[in-house]
C-alpha positions in Angstrom: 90.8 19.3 163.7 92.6 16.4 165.8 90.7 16.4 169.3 93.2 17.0 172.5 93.6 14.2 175.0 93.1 15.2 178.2 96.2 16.1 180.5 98.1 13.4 181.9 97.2 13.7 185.6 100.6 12.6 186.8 102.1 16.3 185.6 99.1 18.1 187.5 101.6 19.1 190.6 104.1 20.7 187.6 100.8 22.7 186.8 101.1 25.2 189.7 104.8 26.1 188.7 106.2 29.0 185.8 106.8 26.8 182.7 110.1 28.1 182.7 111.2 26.5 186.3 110.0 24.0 185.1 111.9 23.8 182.1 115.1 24.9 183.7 114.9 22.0 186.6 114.3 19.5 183.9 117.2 20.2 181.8 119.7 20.7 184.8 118.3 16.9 185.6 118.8 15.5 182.5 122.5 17.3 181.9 123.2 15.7 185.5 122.5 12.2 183.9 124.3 12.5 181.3 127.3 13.7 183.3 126.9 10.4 185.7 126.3 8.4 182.0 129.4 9.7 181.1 131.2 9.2 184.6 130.1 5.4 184.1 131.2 4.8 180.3 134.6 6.7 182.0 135.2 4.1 184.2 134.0 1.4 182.1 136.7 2.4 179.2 139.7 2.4 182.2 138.6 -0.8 183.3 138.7 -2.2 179.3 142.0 -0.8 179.5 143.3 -2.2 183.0 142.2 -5.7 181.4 143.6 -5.4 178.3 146.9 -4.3 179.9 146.8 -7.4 182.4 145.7 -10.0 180.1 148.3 -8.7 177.8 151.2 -9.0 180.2 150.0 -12.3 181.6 150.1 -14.1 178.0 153.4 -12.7 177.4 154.9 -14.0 180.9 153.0 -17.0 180.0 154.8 -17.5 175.8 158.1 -16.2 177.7 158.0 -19.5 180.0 156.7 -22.0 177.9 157.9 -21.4 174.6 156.6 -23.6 171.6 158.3 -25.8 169.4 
């Protein structure tokens, strides 16, 4: 049989706590991550957008003046 490492002591203060509570406050902390992860890759993707929509309009203007030959 594999011999058990001894308990990491950083989780002792968890110890004291129903595995359960525990449990439930870790996944409410990790589905709040993910919802600022998301909230991030939101804002990320509108700014893409906002460029692409600039830079777009800007090289039109810019062929509309100066036309090529």
């Amino acid at each position: 049989m594999l011999p058990v490492p001894p308990p990491n002591p950083s989780l002792d203060s968890l110890a004291s706590y129903p595995h359960w509570f525990v449990a439930a406050c870790i996944t409410i902390a990790a589905a709040g991550a993910i919802w600022i992860l998301a909230k991030l890759l939101k804002w990320g993707l509108y700014l893409m957008i906002t460029l692409v929509l600039i830079g777009g309009a800007v090289l039109t203007i810019w062929l509309l003046v100066n036309p090529t030959k």
